[in-house]
Backbone as XML, in Angstrom:
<?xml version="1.0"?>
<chain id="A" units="angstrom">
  <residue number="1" name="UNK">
    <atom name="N" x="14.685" y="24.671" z="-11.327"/>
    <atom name="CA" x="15.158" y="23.355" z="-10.967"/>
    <atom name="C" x="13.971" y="22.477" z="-10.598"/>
  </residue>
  <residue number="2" name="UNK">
    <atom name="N" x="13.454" y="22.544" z="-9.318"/>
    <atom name="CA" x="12.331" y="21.237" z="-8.960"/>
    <atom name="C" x="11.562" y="22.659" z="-8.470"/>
  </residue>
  <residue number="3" name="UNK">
    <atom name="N" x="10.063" y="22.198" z="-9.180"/>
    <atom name="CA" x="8.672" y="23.384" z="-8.721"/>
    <atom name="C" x="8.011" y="23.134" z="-7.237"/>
  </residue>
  <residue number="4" name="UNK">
    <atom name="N" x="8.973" y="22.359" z="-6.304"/>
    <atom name="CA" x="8.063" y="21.706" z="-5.695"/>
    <atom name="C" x="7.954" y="23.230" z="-4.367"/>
  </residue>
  <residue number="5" name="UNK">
    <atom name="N" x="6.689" y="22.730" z="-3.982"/>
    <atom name="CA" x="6.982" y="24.267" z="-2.616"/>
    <atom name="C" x="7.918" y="24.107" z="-1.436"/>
  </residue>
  <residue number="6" name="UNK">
    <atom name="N" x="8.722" y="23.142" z="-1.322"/>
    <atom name="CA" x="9.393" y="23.357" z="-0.022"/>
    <atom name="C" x="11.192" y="23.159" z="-0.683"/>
  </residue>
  <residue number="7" name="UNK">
    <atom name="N" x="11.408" y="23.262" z="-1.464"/>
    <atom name="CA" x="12.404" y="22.978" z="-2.610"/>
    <atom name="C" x="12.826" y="24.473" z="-3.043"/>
  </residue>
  <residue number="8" name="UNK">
    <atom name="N" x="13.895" y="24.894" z="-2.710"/>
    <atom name="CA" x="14.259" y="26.311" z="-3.369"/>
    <atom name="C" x="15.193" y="25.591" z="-3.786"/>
  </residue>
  <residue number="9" name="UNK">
    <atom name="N" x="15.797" y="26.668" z="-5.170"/>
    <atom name="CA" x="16.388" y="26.463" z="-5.996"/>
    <atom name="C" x="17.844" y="27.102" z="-5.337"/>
  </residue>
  <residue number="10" name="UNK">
    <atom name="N" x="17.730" y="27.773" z="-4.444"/>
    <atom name="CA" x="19.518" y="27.680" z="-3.951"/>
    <atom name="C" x="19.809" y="27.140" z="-2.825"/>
  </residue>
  <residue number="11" name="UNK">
    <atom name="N" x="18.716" y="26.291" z="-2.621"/>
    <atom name="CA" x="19.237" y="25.399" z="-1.362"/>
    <atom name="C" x="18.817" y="23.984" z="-1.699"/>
  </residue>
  <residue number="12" name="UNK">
    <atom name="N" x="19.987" y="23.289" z="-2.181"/>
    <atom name="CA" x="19.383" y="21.457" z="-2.973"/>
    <atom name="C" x="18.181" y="20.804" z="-2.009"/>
  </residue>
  <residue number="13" name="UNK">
    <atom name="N" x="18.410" y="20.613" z="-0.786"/>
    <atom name="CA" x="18.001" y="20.072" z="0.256"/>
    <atom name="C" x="16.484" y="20.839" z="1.072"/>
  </residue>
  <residue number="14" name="UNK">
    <atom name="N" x="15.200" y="20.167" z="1.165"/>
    <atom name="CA" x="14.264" y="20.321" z="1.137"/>
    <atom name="C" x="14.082" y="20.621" z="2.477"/>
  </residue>
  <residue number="15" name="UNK">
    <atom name="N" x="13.631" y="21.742" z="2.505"/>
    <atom name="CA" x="12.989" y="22.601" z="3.842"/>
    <atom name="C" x="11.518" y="21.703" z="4.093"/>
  </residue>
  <residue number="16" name="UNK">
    <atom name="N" x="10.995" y="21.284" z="5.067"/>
    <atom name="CA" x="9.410" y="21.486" z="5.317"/>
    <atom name="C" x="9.327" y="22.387" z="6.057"/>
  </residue>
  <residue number="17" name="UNK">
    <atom name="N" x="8.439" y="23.205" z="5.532"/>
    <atom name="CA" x="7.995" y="24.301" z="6.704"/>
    <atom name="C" x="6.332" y="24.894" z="6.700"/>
  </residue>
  <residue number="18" name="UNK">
    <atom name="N" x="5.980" y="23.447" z="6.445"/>
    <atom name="CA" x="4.764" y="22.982" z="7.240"/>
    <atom name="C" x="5.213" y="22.769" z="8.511"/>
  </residue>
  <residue number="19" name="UNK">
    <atom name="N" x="3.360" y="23.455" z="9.399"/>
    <atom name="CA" x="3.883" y="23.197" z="11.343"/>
    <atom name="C" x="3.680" y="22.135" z="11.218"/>
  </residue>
  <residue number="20" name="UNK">
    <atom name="N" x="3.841" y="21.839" z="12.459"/>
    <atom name="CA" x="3.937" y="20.351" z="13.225"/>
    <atom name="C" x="2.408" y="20.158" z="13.033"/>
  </residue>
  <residue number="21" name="UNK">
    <atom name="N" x="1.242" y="20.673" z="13.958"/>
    <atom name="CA" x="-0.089" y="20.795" z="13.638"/>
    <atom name="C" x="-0.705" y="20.097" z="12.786"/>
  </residue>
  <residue number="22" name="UNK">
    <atom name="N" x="-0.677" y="19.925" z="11.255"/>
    <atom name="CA" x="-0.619" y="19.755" z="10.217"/>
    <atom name="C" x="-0.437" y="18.085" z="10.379"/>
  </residue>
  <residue number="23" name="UNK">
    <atom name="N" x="0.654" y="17.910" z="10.649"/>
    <atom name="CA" x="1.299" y="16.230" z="10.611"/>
    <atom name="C" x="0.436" y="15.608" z="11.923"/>
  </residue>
  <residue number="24" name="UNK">
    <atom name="N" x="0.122" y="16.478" z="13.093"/>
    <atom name="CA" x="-0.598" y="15.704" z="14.288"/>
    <atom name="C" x="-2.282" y="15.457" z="13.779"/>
  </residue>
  <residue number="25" name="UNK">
    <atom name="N" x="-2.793" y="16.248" z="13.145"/>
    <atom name="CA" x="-4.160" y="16.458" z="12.819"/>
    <atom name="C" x="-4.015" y="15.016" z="11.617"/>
  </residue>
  <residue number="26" name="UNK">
    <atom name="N" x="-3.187" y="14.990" z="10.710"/>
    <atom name="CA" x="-3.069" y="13.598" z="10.201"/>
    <atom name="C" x="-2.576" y="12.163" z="10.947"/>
  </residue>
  <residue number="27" name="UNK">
    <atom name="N" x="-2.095" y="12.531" z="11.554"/>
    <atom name="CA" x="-1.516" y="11.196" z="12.462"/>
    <atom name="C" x="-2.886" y="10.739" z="13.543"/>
  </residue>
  <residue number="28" name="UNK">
    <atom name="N" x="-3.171" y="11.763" z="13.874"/>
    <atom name="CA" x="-4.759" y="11.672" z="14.307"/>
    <atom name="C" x="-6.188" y="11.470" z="13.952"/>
  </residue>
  <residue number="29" name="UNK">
    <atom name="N" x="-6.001" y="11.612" z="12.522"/>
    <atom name="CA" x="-7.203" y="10.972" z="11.539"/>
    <atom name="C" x="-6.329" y="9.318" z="11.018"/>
  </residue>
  <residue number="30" name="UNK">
    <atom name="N" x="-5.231" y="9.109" z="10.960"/>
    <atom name="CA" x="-4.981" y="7.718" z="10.788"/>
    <atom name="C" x="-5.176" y="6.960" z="12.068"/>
  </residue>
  <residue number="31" name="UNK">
    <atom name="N" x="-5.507" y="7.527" z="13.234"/>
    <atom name="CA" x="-5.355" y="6.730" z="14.227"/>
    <atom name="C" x="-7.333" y="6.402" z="14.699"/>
  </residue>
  <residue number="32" name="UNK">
    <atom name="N" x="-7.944" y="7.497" z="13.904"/>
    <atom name="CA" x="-8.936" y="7.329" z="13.913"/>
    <atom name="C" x="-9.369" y="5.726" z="12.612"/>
  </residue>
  <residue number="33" name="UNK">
    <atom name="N" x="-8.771" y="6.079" z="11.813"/>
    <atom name="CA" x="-8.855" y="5.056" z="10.436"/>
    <atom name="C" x="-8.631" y="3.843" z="11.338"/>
  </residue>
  <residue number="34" name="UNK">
    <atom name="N" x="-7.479" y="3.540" z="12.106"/>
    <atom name="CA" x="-7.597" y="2.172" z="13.180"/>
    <atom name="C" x="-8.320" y="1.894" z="13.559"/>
  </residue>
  <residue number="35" name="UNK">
    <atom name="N" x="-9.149" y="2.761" z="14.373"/>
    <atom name="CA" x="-10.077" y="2.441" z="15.121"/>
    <atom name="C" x="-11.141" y="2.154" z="14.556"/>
  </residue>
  <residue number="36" name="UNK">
    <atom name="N" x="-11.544" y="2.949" z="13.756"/>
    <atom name="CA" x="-12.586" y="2.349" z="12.638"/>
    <atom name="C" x="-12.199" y="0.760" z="12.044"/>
  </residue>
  <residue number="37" name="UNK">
    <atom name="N" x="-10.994" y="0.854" z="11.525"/>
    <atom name="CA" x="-10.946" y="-0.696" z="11.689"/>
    <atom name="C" x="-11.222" y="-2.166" z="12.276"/>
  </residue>
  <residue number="38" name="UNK">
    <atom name="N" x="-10.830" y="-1.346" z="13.796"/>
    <atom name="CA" x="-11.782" y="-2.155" z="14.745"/>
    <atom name="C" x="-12.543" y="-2.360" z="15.079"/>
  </residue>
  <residue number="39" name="UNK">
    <atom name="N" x="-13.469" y="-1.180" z="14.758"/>
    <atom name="CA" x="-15.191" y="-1.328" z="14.784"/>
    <atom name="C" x="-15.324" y="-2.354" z="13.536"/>
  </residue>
  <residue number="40" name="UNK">
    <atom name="N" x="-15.121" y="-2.174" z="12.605"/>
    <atom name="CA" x="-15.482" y="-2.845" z="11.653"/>
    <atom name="C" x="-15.387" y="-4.205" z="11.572"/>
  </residue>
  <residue number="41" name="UNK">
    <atom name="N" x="-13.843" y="-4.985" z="12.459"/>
    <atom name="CA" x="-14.061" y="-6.122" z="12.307"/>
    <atom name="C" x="-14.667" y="-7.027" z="13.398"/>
  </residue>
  <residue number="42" name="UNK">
    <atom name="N" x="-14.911" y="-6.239" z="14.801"/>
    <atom name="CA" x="-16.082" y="-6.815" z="15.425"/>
    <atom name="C" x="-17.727" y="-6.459" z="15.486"/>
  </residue>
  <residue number="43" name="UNK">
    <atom name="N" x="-18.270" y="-6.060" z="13.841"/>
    <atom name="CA" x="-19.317" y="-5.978" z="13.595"/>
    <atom name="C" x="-19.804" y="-7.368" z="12.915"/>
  </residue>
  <residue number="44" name="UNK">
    <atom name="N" x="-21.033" y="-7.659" z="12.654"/>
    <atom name="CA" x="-21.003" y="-8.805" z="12.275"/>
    <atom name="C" x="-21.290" y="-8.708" z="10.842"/>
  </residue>
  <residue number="45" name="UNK">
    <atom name="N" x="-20.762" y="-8.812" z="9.850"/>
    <atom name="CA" x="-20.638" y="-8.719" z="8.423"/>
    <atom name="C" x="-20.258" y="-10.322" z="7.286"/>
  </residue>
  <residue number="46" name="UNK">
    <atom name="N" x="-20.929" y="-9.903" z="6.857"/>
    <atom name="CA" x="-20.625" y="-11.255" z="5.547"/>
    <atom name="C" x="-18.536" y="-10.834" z="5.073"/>
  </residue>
  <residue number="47" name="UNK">
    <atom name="N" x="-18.285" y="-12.069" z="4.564"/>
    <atom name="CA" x="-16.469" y="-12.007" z="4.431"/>
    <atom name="C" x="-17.000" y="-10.899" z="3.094"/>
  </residue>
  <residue number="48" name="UNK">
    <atom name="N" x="-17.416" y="-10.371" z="2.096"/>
    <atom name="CA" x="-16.983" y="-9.881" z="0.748"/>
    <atom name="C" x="-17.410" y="-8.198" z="1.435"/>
  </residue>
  <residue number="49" name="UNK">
    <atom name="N" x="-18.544" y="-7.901" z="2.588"/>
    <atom name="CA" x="-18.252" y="-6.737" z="2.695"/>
    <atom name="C" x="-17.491" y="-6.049" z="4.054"/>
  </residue>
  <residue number="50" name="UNK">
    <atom name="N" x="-17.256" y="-6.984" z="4.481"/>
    <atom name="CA" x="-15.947" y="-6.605" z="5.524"/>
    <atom name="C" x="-14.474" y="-6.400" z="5.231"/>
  </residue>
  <residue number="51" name="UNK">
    <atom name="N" x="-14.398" y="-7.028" z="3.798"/>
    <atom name="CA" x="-13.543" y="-7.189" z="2.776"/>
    <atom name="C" x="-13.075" y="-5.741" z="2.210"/>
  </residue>
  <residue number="52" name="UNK">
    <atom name="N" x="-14.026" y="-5.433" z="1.801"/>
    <atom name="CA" x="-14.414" y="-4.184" z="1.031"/>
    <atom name="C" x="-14.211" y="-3.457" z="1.936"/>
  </residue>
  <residue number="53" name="UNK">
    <atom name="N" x="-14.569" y="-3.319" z="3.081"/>
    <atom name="CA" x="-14.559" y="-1.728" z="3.723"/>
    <atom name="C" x="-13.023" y="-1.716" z="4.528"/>
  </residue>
  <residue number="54" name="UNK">
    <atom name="N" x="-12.599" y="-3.364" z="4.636"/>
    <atom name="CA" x="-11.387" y="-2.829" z="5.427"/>
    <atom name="C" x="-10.304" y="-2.376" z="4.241"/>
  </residue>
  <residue number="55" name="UNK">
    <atom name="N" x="-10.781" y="-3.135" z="3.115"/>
    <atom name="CA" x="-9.656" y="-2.639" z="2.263"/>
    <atom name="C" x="-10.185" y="-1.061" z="2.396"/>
  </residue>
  <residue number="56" name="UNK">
    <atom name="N" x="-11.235" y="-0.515" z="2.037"/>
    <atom name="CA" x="-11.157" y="1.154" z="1.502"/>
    <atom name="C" x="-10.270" y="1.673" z="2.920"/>
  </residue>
  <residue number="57" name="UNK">
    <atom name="N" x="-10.383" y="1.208" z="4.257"/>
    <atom name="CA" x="-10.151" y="1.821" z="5.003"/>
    <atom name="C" x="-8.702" y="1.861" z="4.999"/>
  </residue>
  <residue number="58" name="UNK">
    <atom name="N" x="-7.799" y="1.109" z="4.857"/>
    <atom name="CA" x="-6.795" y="0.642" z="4.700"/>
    <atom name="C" x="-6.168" y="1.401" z="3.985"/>
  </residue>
  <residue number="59" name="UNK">
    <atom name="N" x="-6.644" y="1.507" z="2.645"/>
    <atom name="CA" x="-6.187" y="2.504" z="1.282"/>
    <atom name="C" x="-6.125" y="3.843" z="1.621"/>
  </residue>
  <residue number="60" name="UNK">
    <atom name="N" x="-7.478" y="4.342" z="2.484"/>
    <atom name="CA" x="-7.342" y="5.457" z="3.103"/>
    <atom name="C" x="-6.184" y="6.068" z="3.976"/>
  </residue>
  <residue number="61" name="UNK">
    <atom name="N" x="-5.701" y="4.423" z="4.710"/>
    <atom name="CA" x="-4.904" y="4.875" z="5.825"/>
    <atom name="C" x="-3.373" y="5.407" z="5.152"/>
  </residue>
  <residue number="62" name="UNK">
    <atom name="N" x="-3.257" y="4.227" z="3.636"/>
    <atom name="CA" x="-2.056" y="4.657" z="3.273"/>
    <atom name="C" x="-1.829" y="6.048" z="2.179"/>
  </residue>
  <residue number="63" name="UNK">
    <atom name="N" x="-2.810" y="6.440" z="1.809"/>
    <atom name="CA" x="-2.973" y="7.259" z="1.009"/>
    <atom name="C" x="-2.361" y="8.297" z="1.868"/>
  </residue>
  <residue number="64" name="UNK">
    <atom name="N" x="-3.108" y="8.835" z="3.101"/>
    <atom name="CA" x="-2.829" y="9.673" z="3.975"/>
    <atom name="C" x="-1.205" y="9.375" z="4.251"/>
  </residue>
  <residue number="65" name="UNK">
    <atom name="N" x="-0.973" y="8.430" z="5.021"/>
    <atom name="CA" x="0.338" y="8.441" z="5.183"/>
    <atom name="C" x="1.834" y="8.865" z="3.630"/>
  </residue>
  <residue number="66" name="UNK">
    <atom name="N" x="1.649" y="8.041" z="2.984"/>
    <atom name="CA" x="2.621" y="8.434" z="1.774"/>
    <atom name="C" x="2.289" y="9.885" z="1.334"/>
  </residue>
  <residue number="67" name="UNK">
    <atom name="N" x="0.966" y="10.538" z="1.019"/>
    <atom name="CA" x="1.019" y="11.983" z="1.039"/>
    <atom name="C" x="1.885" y="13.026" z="2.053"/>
  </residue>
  <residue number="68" name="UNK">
    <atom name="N" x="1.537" y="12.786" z="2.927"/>
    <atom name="CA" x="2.018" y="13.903" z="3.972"/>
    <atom name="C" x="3.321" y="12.938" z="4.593"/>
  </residue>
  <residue number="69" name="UNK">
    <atom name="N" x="3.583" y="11.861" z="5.516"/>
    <atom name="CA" x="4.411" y="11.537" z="5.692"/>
    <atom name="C" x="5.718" y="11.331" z="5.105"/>
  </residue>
  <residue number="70" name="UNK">
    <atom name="N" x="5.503" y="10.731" z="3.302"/>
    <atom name="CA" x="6.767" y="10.723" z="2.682"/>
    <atom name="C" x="6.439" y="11.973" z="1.808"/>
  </residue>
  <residue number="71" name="UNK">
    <atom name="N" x="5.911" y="12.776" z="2.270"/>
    <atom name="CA" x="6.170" y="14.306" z="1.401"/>
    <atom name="C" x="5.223" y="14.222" z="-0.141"/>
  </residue>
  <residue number="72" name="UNK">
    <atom name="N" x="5.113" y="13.046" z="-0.528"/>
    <atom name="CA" x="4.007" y="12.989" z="-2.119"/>
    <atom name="C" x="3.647" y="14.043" z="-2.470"/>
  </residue>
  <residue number="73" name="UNK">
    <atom name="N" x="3.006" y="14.756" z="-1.311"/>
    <atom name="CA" x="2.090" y="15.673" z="-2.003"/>
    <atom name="C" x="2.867" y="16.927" z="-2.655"/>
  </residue>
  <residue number="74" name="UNK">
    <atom name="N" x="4.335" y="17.131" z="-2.154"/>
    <atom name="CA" x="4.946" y="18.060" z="-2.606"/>
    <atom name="C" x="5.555" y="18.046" z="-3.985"/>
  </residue>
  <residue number="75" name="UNK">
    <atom name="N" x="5.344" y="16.716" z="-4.508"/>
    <atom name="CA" x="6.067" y="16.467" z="-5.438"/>
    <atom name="C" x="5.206" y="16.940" z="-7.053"/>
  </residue>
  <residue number="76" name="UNK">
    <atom name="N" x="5.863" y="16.749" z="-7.973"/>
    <atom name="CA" x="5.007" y="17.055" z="-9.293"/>
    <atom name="C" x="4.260" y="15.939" z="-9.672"/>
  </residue>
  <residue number="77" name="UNK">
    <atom name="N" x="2.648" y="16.706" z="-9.948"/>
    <atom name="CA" x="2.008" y="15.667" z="-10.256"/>
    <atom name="C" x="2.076" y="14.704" z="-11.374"/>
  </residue>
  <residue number="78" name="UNK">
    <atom name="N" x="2.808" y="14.313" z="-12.042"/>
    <atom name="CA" x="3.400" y="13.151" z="-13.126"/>
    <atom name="C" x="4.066" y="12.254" z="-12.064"/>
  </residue>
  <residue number="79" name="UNK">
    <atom name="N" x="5.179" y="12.890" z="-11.242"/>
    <atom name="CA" x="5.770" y="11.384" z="-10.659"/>
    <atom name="C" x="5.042" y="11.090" z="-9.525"/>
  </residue>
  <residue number="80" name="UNK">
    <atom name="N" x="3.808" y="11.774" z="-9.363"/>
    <atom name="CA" x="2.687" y="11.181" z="-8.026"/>
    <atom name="C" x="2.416" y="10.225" z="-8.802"/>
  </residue>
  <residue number="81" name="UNK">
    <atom name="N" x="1.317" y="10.534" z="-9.938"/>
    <atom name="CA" x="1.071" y="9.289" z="-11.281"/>
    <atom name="C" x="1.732" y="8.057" z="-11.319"/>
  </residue>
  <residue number="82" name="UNK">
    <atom name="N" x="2.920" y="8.237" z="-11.792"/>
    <atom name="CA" x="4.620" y="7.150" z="-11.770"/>
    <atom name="C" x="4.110" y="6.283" z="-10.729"/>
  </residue>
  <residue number="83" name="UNK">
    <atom name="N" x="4.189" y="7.424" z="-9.406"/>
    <atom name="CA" x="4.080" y="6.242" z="-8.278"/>
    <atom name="C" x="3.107" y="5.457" z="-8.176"/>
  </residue>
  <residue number="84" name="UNK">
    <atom name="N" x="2.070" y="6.234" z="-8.857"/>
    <atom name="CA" x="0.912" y="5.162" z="-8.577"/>
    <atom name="C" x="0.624" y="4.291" z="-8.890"/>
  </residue>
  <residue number="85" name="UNK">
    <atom name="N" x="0.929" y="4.322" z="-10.449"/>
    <atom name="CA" x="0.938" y="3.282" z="-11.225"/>
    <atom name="C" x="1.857" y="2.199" z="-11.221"/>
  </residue>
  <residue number="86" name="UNK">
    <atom name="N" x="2.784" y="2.335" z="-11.127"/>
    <atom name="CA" x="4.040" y="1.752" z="-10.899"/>
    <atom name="C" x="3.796" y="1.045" z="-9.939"/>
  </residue>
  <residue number="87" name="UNK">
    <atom name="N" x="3.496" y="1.403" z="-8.435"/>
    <atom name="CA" x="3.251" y="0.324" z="-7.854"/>
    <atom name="C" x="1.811" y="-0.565" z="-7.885"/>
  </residue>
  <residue number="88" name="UNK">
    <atom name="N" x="1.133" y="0.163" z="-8.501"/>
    <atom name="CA" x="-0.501" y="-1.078" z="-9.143"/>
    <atom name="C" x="0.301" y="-2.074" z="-10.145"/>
  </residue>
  <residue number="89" name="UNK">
    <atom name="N" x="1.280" y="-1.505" z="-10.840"/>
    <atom name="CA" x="1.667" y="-2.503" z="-12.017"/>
    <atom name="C" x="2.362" y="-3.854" z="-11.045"/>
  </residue>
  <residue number="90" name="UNK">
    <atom name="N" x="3.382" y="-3.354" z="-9.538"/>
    <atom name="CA" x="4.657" y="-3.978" z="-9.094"/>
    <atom name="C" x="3.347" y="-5.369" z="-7.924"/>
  </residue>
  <residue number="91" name="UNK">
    <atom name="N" x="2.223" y="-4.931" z="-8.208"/>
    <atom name="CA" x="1.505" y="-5.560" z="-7.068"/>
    <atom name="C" x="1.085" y="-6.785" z="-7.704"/>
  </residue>
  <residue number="92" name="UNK">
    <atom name="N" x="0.047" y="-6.435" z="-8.947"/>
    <atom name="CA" x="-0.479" y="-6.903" z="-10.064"/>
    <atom name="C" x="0.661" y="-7.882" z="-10.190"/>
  </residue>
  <residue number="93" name="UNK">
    <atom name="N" x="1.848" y="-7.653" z="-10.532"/>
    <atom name="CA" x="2.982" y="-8.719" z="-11.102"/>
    <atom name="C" x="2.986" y="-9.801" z="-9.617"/>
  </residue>
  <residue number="94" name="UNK">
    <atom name="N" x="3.157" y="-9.344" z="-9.040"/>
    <atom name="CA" x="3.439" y="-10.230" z="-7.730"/>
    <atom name="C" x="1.818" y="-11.096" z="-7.469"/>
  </residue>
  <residue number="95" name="UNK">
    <atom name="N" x="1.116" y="-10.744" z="-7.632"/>
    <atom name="CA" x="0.277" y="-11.977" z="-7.784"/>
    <atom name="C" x="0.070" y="-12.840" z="-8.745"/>
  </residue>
  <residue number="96" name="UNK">
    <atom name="N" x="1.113" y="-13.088" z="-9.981"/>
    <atom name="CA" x="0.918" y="-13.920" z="-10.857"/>
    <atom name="C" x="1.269" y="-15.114" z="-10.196"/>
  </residue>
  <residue number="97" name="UNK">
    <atom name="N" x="2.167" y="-15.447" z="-9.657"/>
    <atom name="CA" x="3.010" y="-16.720" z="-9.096"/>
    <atom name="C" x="2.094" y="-17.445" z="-8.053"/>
  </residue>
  <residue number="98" name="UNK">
    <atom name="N" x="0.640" y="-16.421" z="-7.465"/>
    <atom name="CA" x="0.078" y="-17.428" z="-6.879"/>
    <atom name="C" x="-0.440" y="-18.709" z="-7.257"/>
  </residue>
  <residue number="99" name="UNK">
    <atom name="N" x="-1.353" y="-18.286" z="-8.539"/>
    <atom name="CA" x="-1.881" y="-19.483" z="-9.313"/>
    <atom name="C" x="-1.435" y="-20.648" z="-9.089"/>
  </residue>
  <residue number="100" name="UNK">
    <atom name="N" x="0.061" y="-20.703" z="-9.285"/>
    <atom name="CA" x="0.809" y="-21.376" z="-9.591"/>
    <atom name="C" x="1.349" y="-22.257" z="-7.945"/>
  </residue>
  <residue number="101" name="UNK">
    <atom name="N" x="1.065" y="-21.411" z="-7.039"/>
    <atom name="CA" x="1.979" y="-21.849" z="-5.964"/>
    <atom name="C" x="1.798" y="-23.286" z="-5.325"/>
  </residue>
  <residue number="102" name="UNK">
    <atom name="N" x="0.390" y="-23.901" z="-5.466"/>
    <atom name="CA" x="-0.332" y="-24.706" z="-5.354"/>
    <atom name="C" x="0.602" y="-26.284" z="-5.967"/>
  </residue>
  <residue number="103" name="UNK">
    <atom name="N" x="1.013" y="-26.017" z="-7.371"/>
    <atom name="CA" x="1.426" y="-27.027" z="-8.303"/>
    <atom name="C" x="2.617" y="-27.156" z="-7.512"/>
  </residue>
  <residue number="104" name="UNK">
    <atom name="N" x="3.478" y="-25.910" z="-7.503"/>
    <atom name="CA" x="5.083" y="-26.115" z="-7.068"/>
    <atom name="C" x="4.909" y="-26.643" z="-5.427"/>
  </residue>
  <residue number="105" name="UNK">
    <atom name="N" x="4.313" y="-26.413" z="-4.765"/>
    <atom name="CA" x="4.046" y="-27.037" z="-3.596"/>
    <atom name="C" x="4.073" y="-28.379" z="-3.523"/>
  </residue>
  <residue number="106" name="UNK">
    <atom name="N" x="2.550" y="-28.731" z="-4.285"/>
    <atom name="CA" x="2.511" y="-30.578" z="-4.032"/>
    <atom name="C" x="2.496" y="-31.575" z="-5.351"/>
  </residue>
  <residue number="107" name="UNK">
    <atom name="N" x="2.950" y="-30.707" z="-6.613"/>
    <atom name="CA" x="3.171" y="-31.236" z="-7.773"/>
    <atom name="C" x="1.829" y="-31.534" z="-8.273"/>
  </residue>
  <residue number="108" name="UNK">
    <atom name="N" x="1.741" y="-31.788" z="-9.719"/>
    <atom name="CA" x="0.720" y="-31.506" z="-10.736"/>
    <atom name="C" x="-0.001" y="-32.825" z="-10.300"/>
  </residue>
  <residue number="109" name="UNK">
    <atom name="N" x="-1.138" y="-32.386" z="-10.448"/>
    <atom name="CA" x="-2.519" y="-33.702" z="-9.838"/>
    <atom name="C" x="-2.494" y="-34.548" z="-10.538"/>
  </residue>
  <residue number="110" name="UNK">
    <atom name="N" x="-2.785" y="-35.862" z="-10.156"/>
    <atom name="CA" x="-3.097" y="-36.944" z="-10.715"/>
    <atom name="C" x="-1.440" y="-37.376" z="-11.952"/>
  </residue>
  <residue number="111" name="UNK">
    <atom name="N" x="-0.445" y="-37.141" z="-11.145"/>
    <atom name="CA" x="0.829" y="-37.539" z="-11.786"/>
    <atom name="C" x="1.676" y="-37.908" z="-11.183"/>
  </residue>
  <residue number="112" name="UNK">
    <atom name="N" x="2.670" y="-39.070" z="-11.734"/>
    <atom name="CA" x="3.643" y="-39.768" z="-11.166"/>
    <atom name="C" x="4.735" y="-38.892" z="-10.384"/>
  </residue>
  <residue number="113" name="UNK">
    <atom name="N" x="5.322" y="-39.259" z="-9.502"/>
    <atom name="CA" x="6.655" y="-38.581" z="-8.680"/>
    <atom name="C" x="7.610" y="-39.065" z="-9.506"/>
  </residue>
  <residue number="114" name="UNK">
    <atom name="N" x="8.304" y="-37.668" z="-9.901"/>
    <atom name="CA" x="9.624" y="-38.144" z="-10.586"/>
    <atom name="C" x="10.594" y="-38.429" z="-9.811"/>
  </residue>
  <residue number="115" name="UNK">
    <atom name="N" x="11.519" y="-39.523" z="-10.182"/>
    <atom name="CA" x="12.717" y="-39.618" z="-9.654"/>
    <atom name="C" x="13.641" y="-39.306" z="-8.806"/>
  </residue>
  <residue number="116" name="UNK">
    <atom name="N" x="13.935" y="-39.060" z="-7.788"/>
    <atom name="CA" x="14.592" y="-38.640" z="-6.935"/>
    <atom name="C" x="14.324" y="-37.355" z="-6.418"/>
  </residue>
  <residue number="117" name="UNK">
    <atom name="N" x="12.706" y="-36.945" z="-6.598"/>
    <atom name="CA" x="12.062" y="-36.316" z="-5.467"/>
    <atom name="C" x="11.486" y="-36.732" z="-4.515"/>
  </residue>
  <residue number="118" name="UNK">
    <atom name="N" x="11.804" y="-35.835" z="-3.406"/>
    <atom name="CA" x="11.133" y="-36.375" z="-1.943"/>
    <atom name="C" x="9.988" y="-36.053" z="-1.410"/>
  </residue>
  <residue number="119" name="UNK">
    <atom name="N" x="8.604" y="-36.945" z="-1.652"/>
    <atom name="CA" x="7.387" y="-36.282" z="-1.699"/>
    <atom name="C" x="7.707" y="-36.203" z="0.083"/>
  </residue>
  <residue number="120" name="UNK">
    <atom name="N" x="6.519" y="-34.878" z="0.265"/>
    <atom name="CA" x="6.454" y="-34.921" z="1.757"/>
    <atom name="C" x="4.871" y="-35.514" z="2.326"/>
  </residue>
</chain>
């Protein structure tokens, strides 16, 4: 049925039986990843590499969490893939409309107000 290790096949419903240990030693390196965060943003750094490191740190923090917290890691590695991609694709899409947000805001530059809009 599902290869995953905490998944037996005569019981539908997923055992963890990983210790507790395990989940504190991670909850405790993400809490370290915070703190590093905070070092980082009262260091004095240019915006593109404070940029950079809070994102890696960040990525780090969630990587860790969706592995062990929502179980990822137990799963088969194709729908780890799925997930990954899938949400790079769902992110990627959601920043198309910024470009744009600018125009729909205060209307296209250097052009007349149409008709029975209410500039603000």
């Amino acid at each position: 049925m599902v290869d995953a290790p905490d998944v037996h096949p005569h019981e539908p419903a997923a055992r963890y039986t990983d210790s507790v240990n395990r989940y504190i030693v991670i909850y405790v390196c993400i809490l370290v990843l915070a703190a590093l965060q905070f070092v980082i943003a009262y260091t004095r750094l240019d915006t593109t590499a404070m940029f950079a490191r809070m994102l890696f740190v960040a990525l780090a923090e969630a990587g860790l969490a969706l592995m062990f917290f929502m179980h990822l890691w137990a799963e088969k590695r194709g729908f780890l893939l799925f997930v990954v991609i899938f949400t790079g694709f769902v992110l990627a899409a959601m920043q198309y409309g910024w470009t744009d947000s600018n125009r729909m805001e205060t209307g296209v530059p250097y052009t007349q107000p149409r008709p029975g809009v209410v500039q603000q």
